[in-house]
C-alpha positions, 0 to 999 in steps of 0.5 A: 563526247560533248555529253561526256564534258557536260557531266564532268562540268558538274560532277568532275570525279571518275571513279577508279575502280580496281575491285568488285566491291569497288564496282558496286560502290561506283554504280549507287554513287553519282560520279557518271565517268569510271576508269574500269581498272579490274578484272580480265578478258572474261568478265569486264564485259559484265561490268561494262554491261552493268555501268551502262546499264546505270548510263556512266561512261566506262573507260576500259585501263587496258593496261590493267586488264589480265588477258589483253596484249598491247596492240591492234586486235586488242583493241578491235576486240575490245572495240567490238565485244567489251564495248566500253566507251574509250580505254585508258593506255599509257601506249601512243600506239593503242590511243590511235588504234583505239581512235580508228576504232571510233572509241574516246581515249585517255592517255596517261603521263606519268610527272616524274621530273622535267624531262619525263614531262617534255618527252611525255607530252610529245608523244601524247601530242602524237597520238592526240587522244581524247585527253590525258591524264597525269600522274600524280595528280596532285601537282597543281603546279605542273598542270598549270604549265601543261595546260598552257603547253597543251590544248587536250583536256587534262584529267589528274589522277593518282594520289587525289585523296581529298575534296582539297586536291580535287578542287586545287587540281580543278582550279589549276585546269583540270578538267576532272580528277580520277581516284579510288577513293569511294567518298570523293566519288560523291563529290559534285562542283557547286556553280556560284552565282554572281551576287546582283549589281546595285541598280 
């Protein structure tokens, strides 16, 4: 996991990917992190195969993948025949399944008002993944306050479309953003160097 921090320090952009030509895209492009939000139990284990196989992290969106219900043997297989490196979920349930598994969850919370924010975040608080992701994305407010709710590493995603929303979702304590947005995934943080004293 630490490896995995190191990598979104500089290149803080996963790539969301929703199709096979989305899936090439993502394996020449320098984002080291993927949601993998395509396809079904009989071929999502090719593109795990083909991301490692590039040393990306993959996180299997569960909720997205045809063929797969929403409990423990779900995740026992996926643990153990798909092998990703986490899964994405919006269900407490599955992040602490996966977690038993010995697998890196992203649980995500949907931002629509303020009571959807105070449940979401307890239930996220109860099935203590790896770090959650909010959605929209683009509220660089909310994360502001979540981060100051919340020690788990923030992930923004949805609606990120531009370098502007990434860099304003980073500069409000986001730890990375997730988009679809092929060019973003090219996108890497450039570390200033504080300028010498006068001496």
């Amino acid at each position: 996991m630490t490896q995995l921090w190191r990598w979104l320090a500089t290149s803080p952009v996963i790539a969301v990917v929703r199709s096979g030509d989305a899936a090439t895209e993502a394996l020449n492009a320098p984002a080291r992190c993927v949601f993998l939000a395509t396809g079904d139990i009989s071929d999502v284990g090719t593109y795990i195969s083909r991301f490692h196989s590039r040393e990306k992290v993959v996180f299997l969106h569960t909720d997205l993948i045809a063929g797969l219900e929403s409990d423990q043997a779900a995740v026992h297989f996926i643990a153990r025949r798909l092998r990703p490196d986490g899964i994405l979920t919006t269900h407490g349930q599955l992040v602490r399944a996966a977690r038993k598994e010995g697998l890196l969850t992203v649980q995500s919370l949907f931002l629509l008002d303020s009571l959807a924010v105070k449940s979401g975040l307890n239930a996220v608080l109860k099935s203590c993944p790896t770090a959650v992701q909010v959605l929209p994305g683009i509220l660089p407010r909310v994360i502001r306050e979540l981060k100051s709710m919340c020690s788990l590493p923030i992930i923004a995603g949805g609606l990120i479309r531009s370098q502007v929303d990434v860099e304003e979702a980073l500069a409000a304590g986001a730890i990375a953003c997730a988009t679809g947005e092929p060019r973003l995934w090219w996108y890497r943080k450039v570390e200033t160097v504080p300028s010498a004293g006068r001496g």
